[in-house]
Every structure is written in C-alpha cells, then in structure tokens.
C-alpha positions as CSV (number, residue, x, y, z in Angstrom):
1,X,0.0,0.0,0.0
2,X,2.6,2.3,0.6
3,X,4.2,2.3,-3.5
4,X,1.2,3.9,-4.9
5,X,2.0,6.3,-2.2
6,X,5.2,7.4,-3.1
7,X,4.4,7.0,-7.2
8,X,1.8,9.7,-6.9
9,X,4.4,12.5,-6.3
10,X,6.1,11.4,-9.1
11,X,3.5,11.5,-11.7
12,X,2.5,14.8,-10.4
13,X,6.2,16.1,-11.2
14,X,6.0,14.6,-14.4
15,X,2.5,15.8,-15.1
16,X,4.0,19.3,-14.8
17,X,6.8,19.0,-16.6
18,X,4.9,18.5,-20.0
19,X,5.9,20.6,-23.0
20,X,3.6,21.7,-25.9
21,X,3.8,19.4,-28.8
22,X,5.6,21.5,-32.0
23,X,3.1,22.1,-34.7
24,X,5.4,24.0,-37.3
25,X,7.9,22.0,-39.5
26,X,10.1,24.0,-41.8
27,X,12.9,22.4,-44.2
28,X,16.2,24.4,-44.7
29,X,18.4,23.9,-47.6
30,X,21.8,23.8,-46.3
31,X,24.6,23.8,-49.2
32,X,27.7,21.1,-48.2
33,X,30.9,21.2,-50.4
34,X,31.2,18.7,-51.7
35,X,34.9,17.2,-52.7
36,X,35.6,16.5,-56.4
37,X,38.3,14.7,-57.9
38,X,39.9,17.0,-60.6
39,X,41.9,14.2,-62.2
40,X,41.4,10.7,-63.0
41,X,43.1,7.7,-61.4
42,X,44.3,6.8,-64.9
43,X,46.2,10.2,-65.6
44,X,48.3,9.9,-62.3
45,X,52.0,9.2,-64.1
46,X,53.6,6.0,-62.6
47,X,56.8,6.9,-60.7
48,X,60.1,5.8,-62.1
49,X,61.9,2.3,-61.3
50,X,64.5,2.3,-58.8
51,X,68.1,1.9,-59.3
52,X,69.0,-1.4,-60.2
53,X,73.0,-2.6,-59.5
54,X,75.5,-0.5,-59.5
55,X,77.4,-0.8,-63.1
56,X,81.0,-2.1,-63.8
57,X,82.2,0.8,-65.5
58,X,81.9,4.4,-64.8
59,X,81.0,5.2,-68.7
60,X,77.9,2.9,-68.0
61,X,76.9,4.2,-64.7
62,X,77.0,7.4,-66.2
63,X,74.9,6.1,-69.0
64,X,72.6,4.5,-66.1
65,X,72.6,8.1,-64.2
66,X,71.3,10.2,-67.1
67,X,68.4,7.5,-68.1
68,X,67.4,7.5,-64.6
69,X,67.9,11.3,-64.5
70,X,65.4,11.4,-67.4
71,X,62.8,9.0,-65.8
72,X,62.7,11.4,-63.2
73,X,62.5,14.7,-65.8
74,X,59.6,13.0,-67.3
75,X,57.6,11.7,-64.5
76,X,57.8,15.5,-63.3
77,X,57.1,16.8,-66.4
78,X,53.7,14.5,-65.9
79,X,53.1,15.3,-62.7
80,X,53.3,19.0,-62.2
81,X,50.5,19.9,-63.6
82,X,48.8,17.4,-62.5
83,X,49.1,18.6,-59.0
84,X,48.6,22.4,-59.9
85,X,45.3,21.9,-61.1
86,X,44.5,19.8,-58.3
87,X,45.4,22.7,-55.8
88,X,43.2,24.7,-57.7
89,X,46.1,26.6,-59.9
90,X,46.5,26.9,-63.7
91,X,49.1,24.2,-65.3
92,X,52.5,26.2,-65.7
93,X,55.0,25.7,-68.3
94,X,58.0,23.3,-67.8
95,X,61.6,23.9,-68.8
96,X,62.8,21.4,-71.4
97,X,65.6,19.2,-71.1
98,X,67.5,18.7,-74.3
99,X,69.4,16.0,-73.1
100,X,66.0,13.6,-72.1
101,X,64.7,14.3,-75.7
102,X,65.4,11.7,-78.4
C-alpha cells in the first residue's frame, strides 16, 4: 500500500513538466561542399623504377645516371601539372631538357 504512495508525487512532477507538442515543421536547404576529384586515377604518371645494381664501369653508370635522370624529368614533367590543377592553380609551363629528348 505504501508504492502507490510514493508513485503519486512522481506522476504529479512529471504531469508538470509536459511541454507543448511542436506544430510547425520547416525544411532548410543547407549547401555542403562537396569534394571533387579533378583528375582521374588513370592520368596519375607512374613513378620511375629504382636503381638497379650498380654498373662495372663508370661510362655505364654514367649512361645508367642520365636515363634514370630522365625517368625522373619525365615523371615531373607528368606530374606537375597534374598537381597544380589539383590545388586549384593553372598548369604552368616546364623547362625542357634537351638531353632527355630523343
């Protein structure tokens, strides 16, 4: 007999605490950026081979130096504007290399 007792002051606190039910329901359009990919997974240049052993001769690791030298021109000269435009900047003009061009 004594726990409807002790409920009643309790549904009495809660009875008072109600809130008035919201009647107006409004829809914002909220604009999220959104990031896009500026270039394609295919166009990314593939980086150039590591060295490989360490030639005999210096006239050949000097013939192994400059091709590697020239991997390296070329996989800038395929990247850098690749990564301007993805920073949001204008492709820029590369210096040539006479020596890579055959």
């Amino acid at each position: 007999m004594l726990k409807p007792i002790l409920a009643l002051p309790a549904m009495l606190a809660l009875a008072a605490c109600s809130t008035p039910t919201v009647t107006k329901v409004e829809t914002v359009e909220v604009k999220v950026p959104v990031a896009v990919q500026p270039i394609r997974a295919d166009q990314v240049p593939t980086p150039p081979a590591p060295l490989g052993p360490r030639p005999q001769s210096l006239s050949a690791a000097a013939d192994t130096l400059l091709s590697k030298w020239c991997e390296a021109v070329s996989y800038i000269v395929q990247a850098d504007p690749l990564l301007r435009i993805s920073a949001g900047g204008k492709a820029g003009t590369i210096a040539k290399y006479q020596e890579c061009e055959r």
